[in-house]
DOPA-836221 format. One record per atom (N, C-alpha, C): x, y, z; residue in one letter; residue number from 1; atom name. Coordinates in Angstrom, 3 decimals. Example, Ala and Ser with C-alpha at 12.3 -4.5 7.8 and 13.67 -1.06 7.14 Angstrom:
DOPA-836221
+----------+----------+----------+----+-----+----+
!        u !        v !        w ! aa !   i ! at !
+----------+----------+----------+----+-----+----+
!   13.190 !   -5.690 !    7.800 !  A !   1 !  N !
!   12.300 !   -4.500 !    7.800 !  A !   1 ! CA !
!   13.200 !   -3.300 !    7.800 !  A !   1 !  C !
!   12.850 !   -2.250 !    7.080 !  S !   2 !  N !
!   13.670 !   -1.060 !    7.140 !  S !   2 ! CA !
!   12.900 !    0.030 !    7.870 !  S !   2 !  C !
+----------+----------+----------+----+-----+----+
END
This chain:
DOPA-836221
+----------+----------+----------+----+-----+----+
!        u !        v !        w ! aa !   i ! at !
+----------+----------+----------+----+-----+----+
!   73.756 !  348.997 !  237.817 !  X !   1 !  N !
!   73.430 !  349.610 !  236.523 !  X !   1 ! CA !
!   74.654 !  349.524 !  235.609 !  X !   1 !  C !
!   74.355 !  349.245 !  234.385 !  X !   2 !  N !
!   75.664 !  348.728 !  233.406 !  X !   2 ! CA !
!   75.987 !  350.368 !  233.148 !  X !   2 !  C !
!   77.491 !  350.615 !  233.274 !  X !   3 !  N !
!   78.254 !  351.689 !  232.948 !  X !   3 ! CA !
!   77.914 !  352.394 !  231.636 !  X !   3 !  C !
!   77.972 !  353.482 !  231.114 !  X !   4 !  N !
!   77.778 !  353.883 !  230.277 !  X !   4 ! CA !
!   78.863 !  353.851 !  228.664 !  X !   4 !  C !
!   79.983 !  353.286 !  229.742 !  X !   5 !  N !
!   81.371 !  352.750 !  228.549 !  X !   5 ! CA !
!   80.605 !  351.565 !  227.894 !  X !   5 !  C !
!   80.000 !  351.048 !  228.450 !  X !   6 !  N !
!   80.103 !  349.146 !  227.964 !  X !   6 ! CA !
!   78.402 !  349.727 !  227.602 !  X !   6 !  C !
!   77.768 !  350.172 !  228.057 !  X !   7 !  N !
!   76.352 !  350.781 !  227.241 !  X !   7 ! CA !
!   76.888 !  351.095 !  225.626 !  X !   7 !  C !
!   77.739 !  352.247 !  225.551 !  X !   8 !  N !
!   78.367 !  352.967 !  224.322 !  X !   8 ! CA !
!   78.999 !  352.416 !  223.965 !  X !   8 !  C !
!   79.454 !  351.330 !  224.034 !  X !   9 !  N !
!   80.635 !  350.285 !  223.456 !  X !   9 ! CA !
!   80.061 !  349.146 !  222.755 !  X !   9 !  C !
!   79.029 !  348.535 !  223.563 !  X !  10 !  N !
!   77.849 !  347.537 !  222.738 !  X !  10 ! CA !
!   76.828 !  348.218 !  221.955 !  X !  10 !  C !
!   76.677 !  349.532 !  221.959 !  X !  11 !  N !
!   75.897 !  350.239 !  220.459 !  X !  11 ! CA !
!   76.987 !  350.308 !  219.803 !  X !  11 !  C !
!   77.641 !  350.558 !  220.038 !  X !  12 !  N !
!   79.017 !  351.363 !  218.281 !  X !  12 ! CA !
!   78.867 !  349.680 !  218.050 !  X !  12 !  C !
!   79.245 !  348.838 !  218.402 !  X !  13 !  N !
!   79.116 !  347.041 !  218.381 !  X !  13 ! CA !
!   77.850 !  346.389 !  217.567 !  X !  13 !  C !
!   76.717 !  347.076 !  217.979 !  X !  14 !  N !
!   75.822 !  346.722 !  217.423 !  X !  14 ! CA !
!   75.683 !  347.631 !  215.631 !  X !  14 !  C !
!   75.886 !  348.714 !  215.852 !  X !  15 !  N !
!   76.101 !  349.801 !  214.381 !  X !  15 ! CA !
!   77.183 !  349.226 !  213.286 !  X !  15 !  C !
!   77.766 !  348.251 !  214.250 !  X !  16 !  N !
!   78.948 !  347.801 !  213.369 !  X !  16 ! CA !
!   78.452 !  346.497 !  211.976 !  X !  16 !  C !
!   77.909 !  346.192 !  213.263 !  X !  17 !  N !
!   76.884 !  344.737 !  212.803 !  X !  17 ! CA !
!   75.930 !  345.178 !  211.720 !  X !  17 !  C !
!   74.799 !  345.892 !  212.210 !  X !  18 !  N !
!   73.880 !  346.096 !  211.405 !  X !  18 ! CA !
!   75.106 !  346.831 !  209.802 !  X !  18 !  C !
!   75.797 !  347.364 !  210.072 !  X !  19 !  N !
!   76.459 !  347.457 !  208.598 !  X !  19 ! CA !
!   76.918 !  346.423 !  208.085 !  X !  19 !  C !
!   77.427 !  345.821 !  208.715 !  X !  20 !  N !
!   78.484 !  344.299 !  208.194 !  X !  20 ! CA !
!   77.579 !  343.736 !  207.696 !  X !  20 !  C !
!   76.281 !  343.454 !  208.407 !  X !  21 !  N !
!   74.525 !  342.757 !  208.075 !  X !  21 ! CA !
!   74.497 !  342.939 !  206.515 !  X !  21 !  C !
!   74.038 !  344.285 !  206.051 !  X !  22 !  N !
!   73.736 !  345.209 !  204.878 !  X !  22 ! CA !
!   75.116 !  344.911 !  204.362 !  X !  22 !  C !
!   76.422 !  344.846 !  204.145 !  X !  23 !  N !
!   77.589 !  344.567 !  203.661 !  X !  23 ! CA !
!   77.434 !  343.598 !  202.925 !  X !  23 !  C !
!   76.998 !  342.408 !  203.752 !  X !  24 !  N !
!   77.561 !  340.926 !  204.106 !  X !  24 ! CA !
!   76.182 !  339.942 !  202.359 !  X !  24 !  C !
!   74.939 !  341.244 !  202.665 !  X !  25 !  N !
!   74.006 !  340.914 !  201.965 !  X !  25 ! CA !
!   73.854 !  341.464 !  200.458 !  X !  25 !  C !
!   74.392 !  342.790 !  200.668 !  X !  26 !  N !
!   74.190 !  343.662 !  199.247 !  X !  26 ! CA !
!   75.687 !  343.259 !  198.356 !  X !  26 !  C !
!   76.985 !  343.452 !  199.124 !  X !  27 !  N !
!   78.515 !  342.943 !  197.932 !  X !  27 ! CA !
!   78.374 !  341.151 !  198.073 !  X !  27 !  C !
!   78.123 !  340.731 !  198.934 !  X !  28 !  N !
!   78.647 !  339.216 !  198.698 !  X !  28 ! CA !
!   77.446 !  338.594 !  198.470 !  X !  28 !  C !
!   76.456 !  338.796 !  198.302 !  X !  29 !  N !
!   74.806 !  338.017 !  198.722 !  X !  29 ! CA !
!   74.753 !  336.578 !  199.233 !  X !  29 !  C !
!   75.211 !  336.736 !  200.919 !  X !  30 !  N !
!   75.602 !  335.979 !  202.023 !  X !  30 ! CA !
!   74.450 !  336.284 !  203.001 !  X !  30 !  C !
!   73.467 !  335.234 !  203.121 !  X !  31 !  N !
!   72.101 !  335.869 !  203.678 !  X !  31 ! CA !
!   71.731 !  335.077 !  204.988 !  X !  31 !  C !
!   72.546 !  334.073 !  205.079 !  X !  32 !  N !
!   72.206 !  332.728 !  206.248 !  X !  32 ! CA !
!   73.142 !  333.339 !  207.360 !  X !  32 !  C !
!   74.026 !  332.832 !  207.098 !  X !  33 !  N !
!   75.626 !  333.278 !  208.423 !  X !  33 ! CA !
!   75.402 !  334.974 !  209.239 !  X !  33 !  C !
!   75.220 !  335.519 !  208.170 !  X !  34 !  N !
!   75.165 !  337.310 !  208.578 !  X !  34 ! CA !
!   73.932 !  337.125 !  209.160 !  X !  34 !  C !
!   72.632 !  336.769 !  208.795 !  X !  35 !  N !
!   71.407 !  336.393 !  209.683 !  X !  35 ! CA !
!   71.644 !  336.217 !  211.834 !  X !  35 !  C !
!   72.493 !  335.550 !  211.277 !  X !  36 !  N !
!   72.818 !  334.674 !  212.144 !  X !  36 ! CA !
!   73.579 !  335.893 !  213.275 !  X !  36 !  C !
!   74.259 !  335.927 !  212.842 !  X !  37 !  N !
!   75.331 !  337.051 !  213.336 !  X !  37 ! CA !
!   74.494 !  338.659 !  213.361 !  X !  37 !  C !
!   73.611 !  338.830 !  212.813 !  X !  38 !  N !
!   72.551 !  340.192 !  213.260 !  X !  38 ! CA !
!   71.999 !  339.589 !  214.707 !  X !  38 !  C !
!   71.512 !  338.784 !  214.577 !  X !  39 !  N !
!   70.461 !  338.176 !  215.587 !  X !  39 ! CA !
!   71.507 !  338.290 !  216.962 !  X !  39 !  C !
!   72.458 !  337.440 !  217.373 !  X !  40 !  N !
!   73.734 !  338.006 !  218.444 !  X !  40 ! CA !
!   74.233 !  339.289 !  218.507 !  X !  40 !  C !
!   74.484 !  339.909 !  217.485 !  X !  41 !  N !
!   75.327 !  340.483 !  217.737 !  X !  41 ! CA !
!   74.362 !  341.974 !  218.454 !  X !  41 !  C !
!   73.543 !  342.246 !  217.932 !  X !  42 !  N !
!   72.799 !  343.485 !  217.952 !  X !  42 ! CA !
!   72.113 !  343.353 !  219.640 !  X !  42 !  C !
!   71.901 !  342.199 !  219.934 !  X !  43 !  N !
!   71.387 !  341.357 !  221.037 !  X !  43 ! CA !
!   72.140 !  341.147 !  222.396 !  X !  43 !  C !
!   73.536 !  341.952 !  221.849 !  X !  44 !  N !
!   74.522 !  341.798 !  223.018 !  X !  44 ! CA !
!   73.781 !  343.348 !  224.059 !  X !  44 !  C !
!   73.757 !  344.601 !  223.307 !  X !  45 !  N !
!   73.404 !  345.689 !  223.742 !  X !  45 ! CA !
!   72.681 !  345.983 !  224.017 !  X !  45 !  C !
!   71.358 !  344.738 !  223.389 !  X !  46 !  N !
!   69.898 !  344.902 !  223.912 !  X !  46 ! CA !
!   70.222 !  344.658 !  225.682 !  X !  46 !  C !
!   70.440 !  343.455 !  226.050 !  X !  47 !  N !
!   70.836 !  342.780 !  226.909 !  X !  47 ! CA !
!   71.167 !  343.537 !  228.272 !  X !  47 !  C !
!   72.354 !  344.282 !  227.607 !  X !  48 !  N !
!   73.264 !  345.282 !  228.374 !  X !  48 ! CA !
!   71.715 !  346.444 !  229.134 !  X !  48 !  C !
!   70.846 !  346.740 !  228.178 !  X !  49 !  N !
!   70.014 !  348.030 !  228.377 !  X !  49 ! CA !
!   69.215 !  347.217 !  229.216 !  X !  49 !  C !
!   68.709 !  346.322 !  228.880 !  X !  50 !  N !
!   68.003 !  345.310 !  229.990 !  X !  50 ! CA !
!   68.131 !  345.473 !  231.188 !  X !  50 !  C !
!   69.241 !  344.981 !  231.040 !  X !  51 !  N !
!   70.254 !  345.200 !  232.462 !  X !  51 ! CA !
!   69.936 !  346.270 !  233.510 !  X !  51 !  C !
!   70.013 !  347.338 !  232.464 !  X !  52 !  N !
!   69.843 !  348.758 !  233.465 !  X !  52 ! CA !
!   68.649 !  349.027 !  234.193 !  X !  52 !  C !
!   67.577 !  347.835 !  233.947 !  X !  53 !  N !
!   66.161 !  348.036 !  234.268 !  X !  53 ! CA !
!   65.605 !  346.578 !  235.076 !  X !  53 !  C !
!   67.170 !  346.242 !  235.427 !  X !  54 !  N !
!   66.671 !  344.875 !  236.355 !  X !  54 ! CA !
!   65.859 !  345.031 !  237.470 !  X !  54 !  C !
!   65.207 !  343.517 !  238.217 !  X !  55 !  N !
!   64.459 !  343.884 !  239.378 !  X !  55 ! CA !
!   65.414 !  343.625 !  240.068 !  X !  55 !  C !
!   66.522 !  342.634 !  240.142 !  X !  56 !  N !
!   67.401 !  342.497 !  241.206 !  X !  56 ! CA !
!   68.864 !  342.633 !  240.764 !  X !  56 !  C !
!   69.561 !  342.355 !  242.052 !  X !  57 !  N !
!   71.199 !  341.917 !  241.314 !  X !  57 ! CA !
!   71.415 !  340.310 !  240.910 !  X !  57 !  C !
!   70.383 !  340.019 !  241.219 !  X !  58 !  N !
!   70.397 !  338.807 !  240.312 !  X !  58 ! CA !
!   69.982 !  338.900 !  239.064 !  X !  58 !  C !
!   68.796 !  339.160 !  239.173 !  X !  59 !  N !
!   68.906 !  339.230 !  237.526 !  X !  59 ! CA !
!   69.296 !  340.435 !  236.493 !  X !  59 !  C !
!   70.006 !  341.133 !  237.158 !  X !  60 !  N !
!   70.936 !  342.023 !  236.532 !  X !  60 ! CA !
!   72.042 !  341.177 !  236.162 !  X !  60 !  C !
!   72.639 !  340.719 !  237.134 !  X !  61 !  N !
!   73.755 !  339.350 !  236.572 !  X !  61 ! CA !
!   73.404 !  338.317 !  235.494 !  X !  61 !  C !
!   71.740 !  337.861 !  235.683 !  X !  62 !  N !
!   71.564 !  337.028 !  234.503 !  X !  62 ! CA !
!   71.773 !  337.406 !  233.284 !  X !  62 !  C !
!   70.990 !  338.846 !  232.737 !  X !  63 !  N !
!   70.814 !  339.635 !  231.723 !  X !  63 ! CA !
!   72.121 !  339.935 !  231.283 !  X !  63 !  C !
!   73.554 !  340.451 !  232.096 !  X !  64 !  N !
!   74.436 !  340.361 !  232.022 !  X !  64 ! CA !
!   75.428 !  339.116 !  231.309 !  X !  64 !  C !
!   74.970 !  338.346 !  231.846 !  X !  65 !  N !
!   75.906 !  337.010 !  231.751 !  X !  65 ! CA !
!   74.947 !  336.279 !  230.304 !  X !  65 !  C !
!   73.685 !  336.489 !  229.964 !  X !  66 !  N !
!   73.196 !  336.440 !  228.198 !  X !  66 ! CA !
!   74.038 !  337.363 !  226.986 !  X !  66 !  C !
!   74.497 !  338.597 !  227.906 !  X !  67 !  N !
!   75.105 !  339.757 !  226.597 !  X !  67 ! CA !
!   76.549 !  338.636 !  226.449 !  X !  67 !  C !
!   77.039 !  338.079 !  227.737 !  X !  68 !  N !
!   78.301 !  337.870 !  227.497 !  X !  68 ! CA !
!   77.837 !  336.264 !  226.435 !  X !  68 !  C !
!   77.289 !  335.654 !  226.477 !  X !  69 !  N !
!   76.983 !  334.577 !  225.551 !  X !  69 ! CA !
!   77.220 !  334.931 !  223.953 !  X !  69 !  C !
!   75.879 !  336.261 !  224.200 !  X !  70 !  N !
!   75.804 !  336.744 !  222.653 !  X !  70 ! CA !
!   76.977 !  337.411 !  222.055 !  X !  70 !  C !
!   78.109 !  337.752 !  222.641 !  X !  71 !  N !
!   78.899 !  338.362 !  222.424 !  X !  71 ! CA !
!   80.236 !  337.177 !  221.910 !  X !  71 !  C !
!   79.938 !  336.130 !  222.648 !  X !  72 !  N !
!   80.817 !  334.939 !  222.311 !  X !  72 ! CA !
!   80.250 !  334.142 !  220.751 !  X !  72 !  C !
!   78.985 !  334.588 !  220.969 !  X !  73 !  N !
!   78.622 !  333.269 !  219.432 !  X !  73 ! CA !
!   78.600 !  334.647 !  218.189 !  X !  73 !  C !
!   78.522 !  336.016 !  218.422 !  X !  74 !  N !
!   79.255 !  337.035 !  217.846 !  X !  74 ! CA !
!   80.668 !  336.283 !  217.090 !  X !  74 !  C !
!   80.819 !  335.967 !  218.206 !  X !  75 !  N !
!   82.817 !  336.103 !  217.887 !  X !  75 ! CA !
!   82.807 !  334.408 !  216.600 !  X !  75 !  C !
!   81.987 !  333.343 !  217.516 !  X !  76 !  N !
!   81.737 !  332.174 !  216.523 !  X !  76 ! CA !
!   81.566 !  332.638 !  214.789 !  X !  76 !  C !
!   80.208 !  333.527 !  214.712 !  X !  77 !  N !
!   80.056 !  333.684 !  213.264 !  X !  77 ! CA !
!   81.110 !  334.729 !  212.703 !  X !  77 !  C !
!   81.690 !  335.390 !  213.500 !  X !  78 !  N !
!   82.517 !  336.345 !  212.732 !  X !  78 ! CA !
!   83.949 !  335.187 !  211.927 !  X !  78 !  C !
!   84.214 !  334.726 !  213.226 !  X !  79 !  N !
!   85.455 !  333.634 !  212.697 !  X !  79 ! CA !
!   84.908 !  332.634 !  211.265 !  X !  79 !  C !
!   83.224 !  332.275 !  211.488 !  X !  80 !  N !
!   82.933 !  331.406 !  210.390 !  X !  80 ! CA !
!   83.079 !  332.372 !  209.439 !  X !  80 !  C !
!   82.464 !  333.182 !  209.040 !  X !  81 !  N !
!   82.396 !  334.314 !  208.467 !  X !  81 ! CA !
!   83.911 !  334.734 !  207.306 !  X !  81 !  C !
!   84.716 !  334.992 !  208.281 !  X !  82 !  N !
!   86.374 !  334.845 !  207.940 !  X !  82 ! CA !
!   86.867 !  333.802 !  207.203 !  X !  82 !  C !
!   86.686 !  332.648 !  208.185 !  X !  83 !  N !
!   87.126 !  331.232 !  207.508 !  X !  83 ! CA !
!   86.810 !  330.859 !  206.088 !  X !  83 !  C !
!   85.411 !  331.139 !  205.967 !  X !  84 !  N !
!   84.683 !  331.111 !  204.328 !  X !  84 ! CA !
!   84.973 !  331.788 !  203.251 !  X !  84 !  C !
!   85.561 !  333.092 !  203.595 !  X !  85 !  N !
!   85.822 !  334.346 !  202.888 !  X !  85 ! CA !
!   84.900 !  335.265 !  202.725 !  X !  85 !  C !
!   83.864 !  335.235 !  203.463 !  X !  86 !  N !
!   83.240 !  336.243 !  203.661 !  X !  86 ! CA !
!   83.936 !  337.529 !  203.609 !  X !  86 !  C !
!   84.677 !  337.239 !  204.402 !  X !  87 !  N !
!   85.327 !  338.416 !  205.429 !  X !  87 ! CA !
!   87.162 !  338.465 !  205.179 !  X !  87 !  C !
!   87.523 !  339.468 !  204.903 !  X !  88 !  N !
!   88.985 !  339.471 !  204.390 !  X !  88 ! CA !
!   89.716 !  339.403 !  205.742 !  X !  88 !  C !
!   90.819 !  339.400 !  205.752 !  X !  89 !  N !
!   91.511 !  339.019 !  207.279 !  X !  89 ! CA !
!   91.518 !  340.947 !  207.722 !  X !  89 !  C !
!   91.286 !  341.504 !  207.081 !  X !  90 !  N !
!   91.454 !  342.732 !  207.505 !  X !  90 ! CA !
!   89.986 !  343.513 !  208.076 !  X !  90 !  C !
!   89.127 !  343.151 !  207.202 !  X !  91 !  N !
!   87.809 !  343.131 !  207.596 !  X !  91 ! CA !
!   87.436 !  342.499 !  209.213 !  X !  91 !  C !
!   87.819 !  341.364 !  208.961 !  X !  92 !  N !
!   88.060 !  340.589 !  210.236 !  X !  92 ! CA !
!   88.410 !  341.243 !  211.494 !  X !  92 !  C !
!   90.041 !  341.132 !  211.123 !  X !  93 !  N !
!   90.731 !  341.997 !  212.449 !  X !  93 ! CA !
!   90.372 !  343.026 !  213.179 !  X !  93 !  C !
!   89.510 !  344.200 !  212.038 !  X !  94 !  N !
!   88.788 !  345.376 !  212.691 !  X !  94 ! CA !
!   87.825 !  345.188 !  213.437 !  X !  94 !  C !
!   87.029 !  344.366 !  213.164 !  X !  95 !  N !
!   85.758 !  344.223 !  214.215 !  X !  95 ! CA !
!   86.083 !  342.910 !  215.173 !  X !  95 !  C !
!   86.722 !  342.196 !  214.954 !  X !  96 !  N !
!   87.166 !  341.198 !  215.589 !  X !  96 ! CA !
!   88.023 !  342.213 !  217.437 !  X !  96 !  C !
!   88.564 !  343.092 !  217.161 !  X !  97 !  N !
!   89.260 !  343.605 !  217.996 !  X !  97 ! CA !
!   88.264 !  344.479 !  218.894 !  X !  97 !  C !
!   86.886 !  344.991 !  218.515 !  X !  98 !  N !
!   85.917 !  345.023 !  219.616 !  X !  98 ! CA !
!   85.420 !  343.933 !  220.023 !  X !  98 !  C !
!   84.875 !  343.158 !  219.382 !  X !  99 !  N !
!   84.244 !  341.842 !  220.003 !  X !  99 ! CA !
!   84.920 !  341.660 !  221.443 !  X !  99 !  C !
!   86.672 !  341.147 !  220.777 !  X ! 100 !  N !
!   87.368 !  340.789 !  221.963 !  X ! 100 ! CA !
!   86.945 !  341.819 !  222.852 !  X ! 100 !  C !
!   87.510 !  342.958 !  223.240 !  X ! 101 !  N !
!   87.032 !  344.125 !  223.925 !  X ! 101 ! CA !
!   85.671 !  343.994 !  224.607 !  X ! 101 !  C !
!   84.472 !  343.636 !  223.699 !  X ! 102 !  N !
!   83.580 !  344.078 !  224.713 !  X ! 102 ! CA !
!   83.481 !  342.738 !  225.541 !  X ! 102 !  C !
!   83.942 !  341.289 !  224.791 !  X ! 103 !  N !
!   83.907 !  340.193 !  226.115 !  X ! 103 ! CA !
!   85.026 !  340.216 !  227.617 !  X ! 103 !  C !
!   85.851 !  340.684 !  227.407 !  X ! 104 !  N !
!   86.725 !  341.324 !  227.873 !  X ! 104 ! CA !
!   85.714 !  342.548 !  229.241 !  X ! 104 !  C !
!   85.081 !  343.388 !  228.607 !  X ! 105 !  N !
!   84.664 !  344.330 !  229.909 !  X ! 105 ! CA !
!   83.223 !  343.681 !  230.171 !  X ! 105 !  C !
!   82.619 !  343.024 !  229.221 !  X ! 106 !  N !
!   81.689 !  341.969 !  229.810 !  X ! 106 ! CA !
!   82.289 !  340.991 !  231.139 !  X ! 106 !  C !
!   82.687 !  340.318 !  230.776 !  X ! 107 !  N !
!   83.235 !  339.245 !  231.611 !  X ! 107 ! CA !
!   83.932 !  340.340 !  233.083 !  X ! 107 !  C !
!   84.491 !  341.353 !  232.813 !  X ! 108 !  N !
!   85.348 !  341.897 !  234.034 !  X ! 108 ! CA !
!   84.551 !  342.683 !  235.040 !  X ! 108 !  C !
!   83.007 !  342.576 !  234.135 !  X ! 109 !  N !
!   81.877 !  343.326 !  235.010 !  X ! 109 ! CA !
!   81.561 !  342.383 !  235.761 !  X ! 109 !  C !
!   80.864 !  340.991 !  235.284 !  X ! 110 !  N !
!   80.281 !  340.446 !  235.976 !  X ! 110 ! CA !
!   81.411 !  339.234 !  237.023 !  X ! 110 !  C !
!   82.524 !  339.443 !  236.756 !  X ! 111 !  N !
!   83.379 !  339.166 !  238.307 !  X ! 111 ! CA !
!   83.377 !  339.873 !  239.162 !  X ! 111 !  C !
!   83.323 !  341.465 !  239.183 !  X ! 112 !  N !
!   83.274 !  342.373 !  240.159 !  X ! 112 ! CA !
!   81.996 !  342.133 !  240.350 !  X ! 112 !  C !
!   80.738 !  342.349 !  239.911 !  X ! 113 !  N !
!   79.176 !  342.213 !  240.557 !  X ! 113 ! CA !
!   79.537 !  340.279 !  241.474 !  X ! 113 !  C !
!   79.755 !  339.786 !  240.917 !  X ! 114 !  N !
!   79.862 !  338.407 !  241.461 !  X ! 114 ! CA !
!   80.365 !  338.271 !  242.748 !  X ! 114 !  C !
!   82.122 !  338.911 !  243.046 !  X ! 115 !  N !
!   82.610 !  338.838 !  243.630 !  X ! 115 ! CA !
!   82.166 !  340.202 !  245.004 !  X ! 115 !  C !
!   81.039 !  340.871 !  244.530 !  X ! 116 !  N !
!   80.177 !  341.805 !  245.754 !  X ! 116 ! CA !
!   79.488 !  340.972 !  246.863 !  X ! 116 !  C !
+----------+----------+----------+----+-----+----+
END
């Protein structure tokens, strides 16, 4: 069962998004990329809750190892995002520094389930 840190860590993750979403659309009217980046990003935590309702430890690991995907092409549109000027380097850095974080306890979960 996925911990309740990395449960509560991929919602505040996802709350972040859905604002950046509404941000990204109402000050800059940037409607493709942020699309893009709702669809992953919000999708990492779905994933995670999934998880908690697997039939096996396998596919608890699968469901697992999709959040860690969505959490990586997260990190893709945020950088496009940045690169374009979407996103100020400061804007950036703030949410950029969970991303890292939650691939980080993503990835460190599913070596310990792996390595069981």
């Amino acid at each position: 069962m996925a911990n309740n840190f990395l449960k509560n860590k991929s919602f505040a993750f996802a709350v972040r998004i859905v604002n950046l979403y509404k941000y990204l659309n109402e000050e800059k009217k940037e409607f493709v990329l942020s699309k893009q980046l709702l669809r992953c990003g919000t999708s990492v935590g779905a994933m995670i809750r999934e998880a908690e309702h697997s039939e096996s430890k396998p596919d608890f690991i699968h469901k697992l190892s999709v959040s860690q995907k969505e959490i990586n092409e997260s990190l893709y549109w945020l950088e496009l995002l940045q690169t374009t000027q979407y996103l100020t380097q400061d804007q950036y850095k703030s949410i950029n520094k969970d991303t890292l974080e939650l691939i980080k306890l993503i990835t460190s979960s599913l070596k310990t389930l792996k390595s069981k």
